[in-house]
C-alpha positions in Angstrom: 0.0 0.0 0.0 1.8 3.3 -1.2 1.4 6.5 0.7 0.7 9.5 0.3 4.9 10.9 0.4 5.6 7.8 -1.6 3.1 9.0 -4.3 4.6 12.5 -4.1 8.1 11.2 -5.5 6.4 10.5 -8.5 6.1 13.7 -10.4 7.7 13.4 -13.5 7.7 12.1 -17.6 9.8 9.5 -16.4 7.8 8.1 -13.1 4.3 9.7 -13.2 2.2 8.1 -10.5 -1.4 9.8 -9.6 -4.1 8.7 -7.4 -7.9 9.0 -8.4 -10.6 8.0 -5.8 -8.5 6.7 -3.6 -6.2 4.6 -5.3 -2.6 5.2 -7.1 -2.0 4.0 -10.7 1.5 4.8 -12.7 0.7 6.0 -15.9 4.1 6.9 -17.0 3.4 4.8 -20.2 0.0 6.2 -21.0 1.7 9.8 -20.9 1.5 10.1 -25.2 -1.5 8.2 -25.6 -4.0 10.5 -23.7 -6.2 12.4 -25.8 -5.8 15.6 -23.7 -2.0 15.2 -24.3 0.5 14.2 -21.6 0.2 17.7 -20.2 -3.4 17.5 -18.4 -2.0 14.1 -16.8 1.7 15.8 -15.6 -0.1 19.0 -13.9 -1.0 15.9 -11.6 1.7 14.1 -11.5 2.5 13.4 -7.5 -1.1 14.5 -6.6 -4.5 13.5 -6.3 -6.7 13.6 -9.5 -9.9 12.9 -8.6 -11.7 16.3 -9.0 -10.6 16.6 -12.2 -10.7 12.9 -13.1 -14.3 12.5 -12.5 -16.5 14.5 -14.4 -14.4 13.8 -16.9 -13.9 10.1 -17.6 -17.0 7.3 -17.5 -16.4 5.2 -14.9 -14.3 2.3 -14.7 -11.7 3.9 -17.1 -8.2 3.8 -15.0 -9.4 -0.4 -14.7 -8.6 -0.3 -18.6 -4.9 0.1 -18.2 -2.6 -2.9 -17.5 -3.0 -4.5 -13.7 0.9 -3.9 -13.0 0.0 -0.3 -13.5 -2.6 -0.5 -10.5 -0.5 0.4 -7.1 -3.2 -0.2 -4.7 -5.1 1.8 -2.0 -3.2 5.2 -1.0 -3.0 5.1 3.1 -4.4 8.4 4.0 -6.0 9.1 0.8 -9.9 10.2 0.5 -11.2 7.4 -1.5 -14.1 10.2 -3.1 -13.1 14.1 -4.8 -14.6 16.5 -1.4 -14.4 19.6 -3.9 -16.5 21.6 -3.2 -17.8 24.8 -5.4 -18.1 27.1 -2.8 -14.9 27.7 -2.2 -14.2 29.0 -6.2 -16.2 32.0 -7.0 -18.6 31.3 -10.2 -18.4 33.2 -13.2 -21.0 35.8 -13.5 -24.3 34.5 -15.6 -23.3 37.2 -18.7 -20.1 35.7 -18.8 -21.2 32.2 -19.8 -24.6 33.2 -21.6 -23.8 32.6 -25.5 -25.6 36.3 -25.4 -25.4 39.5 -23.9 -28.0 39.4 -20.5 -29.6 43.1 -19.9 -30.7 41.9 -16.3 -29.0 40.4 -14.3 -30.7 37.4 -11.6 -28.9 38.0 -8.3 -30.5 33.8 -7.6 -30.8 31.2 -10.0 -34.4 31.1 -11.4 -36.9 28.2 -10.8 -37.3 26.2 -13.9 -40.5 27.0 -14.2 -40.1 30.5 -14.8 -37.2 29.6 -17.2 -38.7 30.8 -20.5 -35.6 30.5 -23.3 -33.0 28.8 -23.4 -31.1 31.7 -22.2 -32.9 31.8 -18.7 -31.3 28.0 -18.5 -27.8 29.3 -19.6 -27.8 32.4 -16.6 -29.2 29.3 -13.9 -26.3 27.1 -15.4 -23.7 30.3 -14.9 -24.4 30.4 -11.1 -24.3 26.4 -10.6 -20.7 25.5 -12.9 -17.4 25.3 -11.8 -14.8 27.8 -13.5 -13.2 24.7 -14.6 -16.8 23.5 -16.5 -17.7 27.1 -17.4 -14.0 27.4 -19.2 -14.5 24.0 -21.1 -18.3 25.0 -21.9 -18.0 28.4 -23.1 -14.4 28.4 -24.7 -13.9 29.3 -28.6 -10.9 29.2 -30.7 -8.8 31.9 -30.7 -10.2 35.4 -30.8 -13.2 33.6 -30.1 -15.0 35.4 -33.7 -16.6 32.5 -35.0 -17.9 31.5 -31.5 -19.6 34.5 -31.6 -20.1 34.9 -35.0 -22.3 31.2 -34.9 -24.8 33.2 -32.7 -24.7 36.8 -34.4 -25.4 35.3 -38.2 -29.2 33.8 -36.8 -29.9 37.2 -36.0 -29.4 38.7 -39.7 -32.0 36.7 -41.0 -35.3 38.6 -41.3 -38.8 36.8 -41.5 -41.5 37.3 -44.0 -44.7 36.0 -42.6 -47.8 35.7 -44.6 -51.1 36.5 -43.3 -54.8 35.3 -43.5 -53.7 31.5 -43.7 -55.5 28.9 -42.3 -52.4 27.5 -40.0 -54.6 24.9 -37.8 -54.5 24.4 -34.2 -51.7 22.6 -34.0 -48.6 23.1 -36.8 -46.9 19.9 -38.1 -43.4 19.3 -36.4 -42.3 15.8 -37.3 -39.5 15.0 -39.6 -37.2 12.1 -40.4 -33.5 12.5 -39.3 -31.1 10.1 -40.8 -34.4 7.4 -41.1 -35.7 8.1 -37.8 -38.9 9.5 -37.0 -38.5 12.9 -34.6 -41.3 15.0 -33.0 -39.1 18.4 -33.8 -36.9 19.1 -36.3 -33.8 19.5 -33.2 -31.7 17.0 -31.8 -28.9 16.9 -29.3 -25.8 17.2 -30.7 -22.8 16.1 -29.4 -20.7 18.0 -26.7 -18.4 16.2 -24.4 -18.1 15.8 -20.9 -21.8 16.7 -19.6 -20.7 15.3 -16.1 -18.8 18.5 -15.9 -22.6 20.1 -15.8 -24.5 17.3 -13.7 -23.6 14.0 -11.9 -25.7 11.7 -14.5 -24.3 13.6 -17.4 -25.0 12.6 -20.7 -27.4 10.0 -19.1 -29.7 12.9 -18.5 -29.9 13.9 -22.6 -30.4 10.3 -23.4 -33.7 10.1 -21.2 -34.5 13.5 -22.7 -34.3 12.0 -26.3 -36.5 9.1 -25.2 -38.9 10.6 -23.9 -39.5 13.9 -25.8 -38.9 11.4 -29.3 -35.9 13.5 -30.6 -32.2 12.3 -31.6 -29.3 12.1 -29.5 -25.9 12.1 -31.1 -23.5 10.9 -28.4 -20.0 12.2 -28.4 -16.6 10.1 -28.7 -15.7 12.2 -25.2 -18.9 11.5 -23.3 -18.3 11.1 -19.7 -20.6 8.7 -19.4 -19.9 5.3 -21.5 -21.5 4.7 -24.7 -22.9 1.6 -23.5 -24.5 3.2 -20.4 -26.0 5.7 -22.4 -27.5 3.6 -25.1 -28.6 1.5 -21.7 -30.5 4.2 -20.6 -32.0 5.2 -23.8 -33.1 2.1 -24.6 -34.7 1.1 -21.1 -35.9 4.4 -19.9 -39.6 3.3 -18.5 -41.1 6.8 -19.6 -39.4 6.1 -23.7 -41.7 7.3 -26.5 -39.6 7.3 -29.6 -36.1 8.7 -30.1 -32.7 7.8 -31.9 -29.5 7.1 -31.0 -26.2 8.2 -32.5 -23.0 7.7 -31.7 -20.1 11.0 -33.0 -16.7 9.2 -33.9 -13.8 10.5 -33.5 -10.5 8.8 -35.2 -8.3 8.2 -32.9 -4.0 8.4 -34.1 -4.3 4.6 -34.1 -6.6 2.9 -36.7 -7.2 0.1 -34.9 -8.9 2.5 -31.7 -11.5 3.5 -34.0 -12.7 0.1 -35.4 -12.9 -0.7 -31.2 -15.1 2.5 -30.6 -17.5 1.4 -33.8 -17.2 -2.4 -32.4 -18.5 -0.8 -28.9 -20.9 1.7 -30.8 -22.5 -1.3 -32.6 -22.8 -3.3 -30.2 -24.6 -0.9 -27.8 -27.2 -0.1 -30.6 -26.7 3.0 -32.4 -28.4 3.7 -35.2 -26.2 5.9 -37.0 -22.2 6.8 -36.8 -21.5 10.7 -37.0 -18.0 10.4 -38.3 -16.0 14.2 -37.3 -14.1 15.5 -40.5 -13.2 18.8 -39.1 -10.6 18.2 -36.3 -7.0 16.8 -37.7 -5.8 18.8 -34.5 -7.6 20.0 -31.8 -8.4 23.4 -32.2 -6.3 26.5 -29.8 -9.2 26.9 -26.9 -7.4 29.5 -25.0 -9.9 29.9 -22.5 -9.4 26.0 -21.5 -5.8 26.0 -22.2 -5.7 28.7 -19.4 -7.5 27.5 -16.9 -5.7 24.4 -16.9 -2.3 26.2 -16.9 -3.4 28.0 -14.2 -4.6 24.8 -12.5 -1.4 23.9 -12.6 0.3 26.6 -11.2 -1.7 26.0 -8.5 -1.0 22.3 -8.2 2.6 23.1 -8.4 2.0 25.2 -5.4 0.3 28.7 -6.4 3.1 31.1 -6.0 6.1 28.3 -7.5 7.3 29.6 -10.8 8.1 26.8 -13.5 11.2 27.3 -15.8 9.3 29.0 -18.2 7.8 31.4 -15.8 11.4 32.3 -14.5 12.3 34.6 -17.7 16.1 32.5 -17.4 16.6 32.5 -21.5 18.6 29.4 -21.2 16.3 27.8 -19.0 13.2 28.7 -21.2 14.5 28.2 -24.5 11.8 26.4 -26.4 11.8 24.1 -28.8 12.4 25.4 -32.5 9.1 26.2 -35.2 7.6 23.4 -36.5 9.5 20.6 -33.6 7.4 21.2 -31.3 5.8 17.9 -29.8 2.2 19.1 -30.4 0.5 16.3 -28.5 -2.0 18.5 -26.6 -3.6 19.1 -29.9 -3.1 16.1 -32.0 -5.0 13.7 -30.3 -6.6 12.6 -33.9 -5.2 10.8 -36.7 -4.6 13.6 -39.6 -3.8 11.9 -41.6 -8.1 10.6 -42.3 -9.1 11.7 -45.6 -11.8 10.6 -48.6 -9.6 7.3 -49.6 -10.4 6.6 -45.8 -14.3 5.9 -46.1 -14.8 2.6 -47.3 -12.9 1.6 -44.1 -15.1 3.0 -41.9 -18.0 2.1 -44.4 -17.0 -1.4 -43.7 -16.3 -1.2 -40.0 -20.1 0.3 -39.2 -21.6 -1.6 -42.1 -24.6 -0.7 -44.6 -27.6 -1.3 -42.3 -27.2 2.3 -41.0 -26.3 5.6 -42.0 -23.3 7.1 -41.9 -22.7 11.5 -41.9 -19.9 13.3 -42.1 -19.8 16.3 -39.4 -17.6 19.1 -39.9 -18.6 20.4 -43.5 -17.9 23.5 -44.2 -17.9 23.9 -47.9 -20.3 23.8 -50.9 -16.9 22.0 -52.4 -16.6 19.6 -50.0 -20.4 19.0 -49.5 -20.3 18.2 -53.1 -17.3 15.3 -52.7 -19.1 14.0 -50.0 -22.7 13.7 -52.6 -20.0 11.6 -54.8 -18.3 8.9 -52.3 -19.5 5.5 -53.9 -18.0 2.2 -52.9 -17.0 0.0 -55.7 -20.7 -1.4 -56.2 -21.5 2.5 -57.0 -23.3 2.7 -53.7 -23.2 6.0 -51.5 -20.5 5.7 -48.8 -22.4 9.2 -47.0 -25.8 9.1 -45.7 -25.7 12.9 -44.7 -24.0 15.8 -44.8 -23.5 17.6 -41.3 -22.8 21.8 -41.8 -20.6 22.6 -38.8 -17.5 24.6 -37.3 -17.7 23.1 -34.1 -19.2 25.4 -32.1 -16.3 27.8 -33.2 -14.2 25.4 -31.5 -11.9 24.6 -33.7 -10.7 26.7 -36.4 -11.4 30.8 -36.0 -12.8 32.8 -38.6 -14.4 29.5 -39.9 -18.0 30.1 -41.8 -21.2 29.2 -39.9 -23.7 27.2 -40.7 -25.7 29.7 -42.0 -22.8 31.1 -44.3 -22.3 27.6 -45.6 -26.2 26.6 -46.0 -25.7 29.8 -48.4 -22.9 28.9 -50.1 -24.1 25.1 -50.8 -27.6 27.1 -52.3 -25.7 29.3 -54.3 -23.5 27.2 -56.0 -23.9 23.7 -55.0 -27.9 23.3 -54.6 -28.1 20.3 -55.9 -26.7 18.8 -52.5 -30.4 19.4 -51.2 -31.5 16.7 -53.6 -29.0 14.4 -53.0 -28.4 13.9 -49.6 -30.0 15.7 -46.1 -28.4 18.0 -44.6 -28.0 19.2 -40.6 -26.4 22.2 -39.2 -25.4 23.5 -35.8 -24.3 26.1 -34.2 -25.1 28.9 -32.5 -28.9 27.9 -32.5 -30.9 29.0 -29.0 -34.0 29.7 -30.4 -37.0 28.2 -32.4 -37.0 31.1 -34.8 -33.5 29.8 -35.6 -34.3 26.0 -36.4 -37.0 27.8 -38.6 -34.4 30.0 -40.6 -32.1 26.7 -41.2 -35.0 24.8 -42.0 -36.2 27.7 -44.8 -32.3 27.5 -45.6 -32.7 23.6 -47.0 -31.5 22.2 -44.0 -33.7 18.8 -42.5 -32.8 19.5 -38.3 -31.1 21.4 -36.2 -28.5 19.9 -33.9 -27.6 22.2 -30.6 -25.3 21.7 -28.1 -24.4 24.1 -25.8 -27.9 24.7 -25.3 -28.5 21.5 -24.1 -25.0 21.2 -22.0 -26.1 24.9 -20.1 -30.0 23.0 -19.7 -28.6 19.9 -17.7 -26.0 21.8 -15.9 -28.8 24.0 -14.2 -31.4 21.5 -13.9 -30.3 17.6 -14.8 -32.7 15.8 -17.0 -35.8 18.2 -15.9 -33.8 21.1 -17.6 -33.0 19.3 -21.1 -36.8 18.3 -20.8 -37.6 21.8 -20.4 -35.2 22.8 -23.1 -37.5 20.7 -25.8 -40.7 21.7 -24.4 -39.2 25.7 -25.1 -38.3 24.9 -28.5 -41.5 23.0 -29.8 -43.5 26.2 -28.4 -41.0 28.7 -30.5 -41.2 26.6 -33.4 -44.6 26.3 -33.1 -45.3 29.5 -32.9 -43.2 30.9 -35.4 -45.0 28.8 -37.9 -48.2 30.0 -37.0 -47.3 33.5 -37.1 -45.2 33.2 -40.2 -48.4 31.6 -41.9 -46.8 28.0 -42.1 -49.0 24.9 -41.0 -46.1 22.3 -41.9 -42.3 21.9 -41.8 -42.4 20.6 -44.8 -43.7 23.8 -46.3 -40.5 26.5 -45.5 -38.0 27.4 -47.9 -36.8 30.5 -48.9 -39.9 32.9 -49.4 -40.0 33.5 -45.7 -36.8 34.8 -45.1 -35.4 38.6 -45.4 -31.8 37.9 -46.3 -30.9 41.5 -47.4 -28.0 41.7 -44.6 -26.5 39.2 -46.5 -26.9 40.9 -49.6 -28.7 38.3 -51.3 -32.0 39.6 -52.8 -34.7 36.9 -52.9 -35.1 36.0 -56.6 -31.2 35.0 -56.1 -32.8 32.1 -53.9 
């Protein structure tokens, strides 16, 4: 049994040892292979991870790495993370909110006077931990097309038509990737809910069950795929829903086959395979908050060598030698030659979309990826930047919906296309849908509902958007999804008159 002091000696690339509820495992060896790169494990190294272990990884992850690597139980180690968040002030509600909030709450609201998903964003801002609110909220860079996901909804006008006979009740339903949905919305894929709420993603998944919408489950969940798809598929209260399972490819081939192996296994009914993230993208926000977690793990007012200002001490690496590991937890080297591998690893009884499109080029490559029989290796196209994640200054999805109509339209005919980003509102999912677009995926929306109110928020999120959606159609003059396209928008911010559409 290794103690405590013992542990401590352990703090380097050579001999990193860390304990995580309790126990002490050496994962010197597993340093390169961590997705977050070896740098969110050393910050550790010597210490107890089990705050930041937890909401992070599903459990039963550290029994995955070899048994010689388990040390034991850690005498005088808690066996349970007794963080607390009181002890950390919160961010302040306009901070996290993806928009500007004129009032500000001094408490949380009650979910029943949450009215937008806004309202559930400021109640989330009071509950999160910085270290959840700096994951949640971050954007590449400057942080532009973050923003700009959000901003570019707004320039779209409406056109509504009068006099029509738009029935008591609008029709909703659509099909997304086969699958019957009540809305034309489903959850898309955001990692690590448990950062929000204890259940995590387990909370979305009885969300999509019972309010008959998709869930699209990310390769980072924090909750394993298999215990998600468990709960979807038993929830007692289930009336309708999909399951889909977001794929990252790992640096190693062989990793990804596993996760589809696991994915098919569990039951999903459709693979969302990312195409935008070679590298991870530069979150600054993140990437600060865990240097600065660091610091503090170090010892708060310890300099590292860096920190010093010694030029020989500091001298970095040269241009272009740079390990890179925190951001290249993917395998860049995927590309089009690369789909009829994972075509054959999922297999042709269910779709396969590509997520990450941000081009009415590459939209059009994907409409022409045929196996040698001539059938289509894409199922669906999926217009995203990754919440402005990953690369700044990239176009939204409203941008790209009108570039693909503009010079690629024929995508609409070919295959269906989803889009997210940026969407809080049901006026939005009703602009994307009058763009060509068959359902909205959002994300953050849903990550800021459970974090302020578990599964009774994300329930809550739905019932918001089925009343905006509703009645947006009703005032626009529209008794039917099916019916919106381009006649009902005002896209004259764009520049774009509406003949041009």
């Amino acid at each position: 049994m290794p103690s405590v002091a013992e542990v401590a000696a352990h703090k380097s690339r050579s001999s990193c040892w860390v304990i995580v509820a309790g126990h002490a495992y050496d994962v010197t060896d597993f340093l390169d292979e961590h997705p977050g790169g070896a740098r969110s494990i050393l910050r550790f190294a010597g210490h107890d991870a089990t705050a930041e272990y937890e909401p992070l990884h599903p459990p039963g992850t550290m029994e995955t790495l070899p048994k010689d690597k388990h040390l034991g139980p850690v005498n005088g180690a808690p066996t349970t993370s007794n963080v607390t968040q009181t002890s950390t002030p919160s961010p302040s509600p306009s901070s996290l909110s993806p928009t500007a909030m004129q009032i500000q709450v001094p408490v949380a609201l009650p979910l029943s006077a949450c009215m937008s998903l806004e309202d559930l964003a400021q109640v989330a801002a009071v509950k999160l931990s910085p270290r959840a609110a700096a994951y949640y909220n971050s954007g590449a860079e400057t942080r532009y097309s973050r923003d700009r996901n959000r901003r570019d909804w707004s320039r779209i006008g409406l056109r509504p038509r009068v006099l029509i006979n738009v029935g008591p009740t609008p029709k909703m339903r659509t099909n997304v990737m086969g699958f019957d949905s009540s809305l034309p919305v489903f959850i898309a894929p955001a990692a690590h809910a448990r950062f929000g709420h204890p259940d995590g993603e387990l909370c979305l998944a009885r969300t999509a069950a019972r309010m008959d919408i998709a869930q699209c489950v990310s390769t980072y969940a924090s909750v394993a795929a298999a215990d998600i798809a468990s709960e979807f598929f038993r929830d007692p209260y289930k009336r309708g829903g999909a399951l889909f399972f977001q794929l990252y490819i790992p640096r190693v081939k062989k990793d990804a086959e596993k996760l589809i192996a696991v994915a098919k296994a569990a039951g999903y009914q459709a693979l969302v395979v990312t195409v935008d993230a070679p590298v991870i993208g530069k979150r600054d926000d993140d990437a600060q908050f865990q240097a600065l977690a660091a610091a503090a793990v170090d010892g708060g007012g310890s300099q590292s060598k860096e920190d010093t200002g010694n030029e020989s001490q500091a001298l970095p690496p040269l241009p272009g030698q740079e390990s890179g590991t925190l951001r290249a937890a993917h395998n860049a080297t995927f590309e089009w030659s690369d789909l009829p591998w994972i075509r054959q690893c999922w297999g042709s009884e269910h779709p396969i979309l590509l997520k990450g499109v941000q081009t009415a080029e590459d939209a059009l490559l994907a409409t022409q990826q045929v196996d040698a029989d001539g059938k289509r290796l894409v199922d669906g196209i999926y217009l995203s930047n990754h919440g402005g994640r990953q690369l700044d200054y990239a176009p939204t999805s409203v941008r790209t919906l009108l570039d693909l109509r503009r010079r690629a339209a024929q995508v609409f005919d070919l295959l269906p296309v989803y889009v997210d980003g940026g969407v809080l509102r049901g006026t939005d999912v009703v602009k994307a849908l009058c763009l060509g677009a068959r359902a909205v995926g959002l994300g953050r929306g849903f990550l800021y509902a459970l974090s302020a109110y578990g599964t009774a928020g994300a329930l809550r999120a739905v019932h918001i958007l089925s009343d905006e959606i509703q009645t947006t159609l009703r005032l626009l003059g529209v008794a039917d999804v099916a019916e919106l396209d381009t006649r009902y928008l005002d896209l004259s911010e764009f520049g774009i008159e509406r003949a041009k559409l």
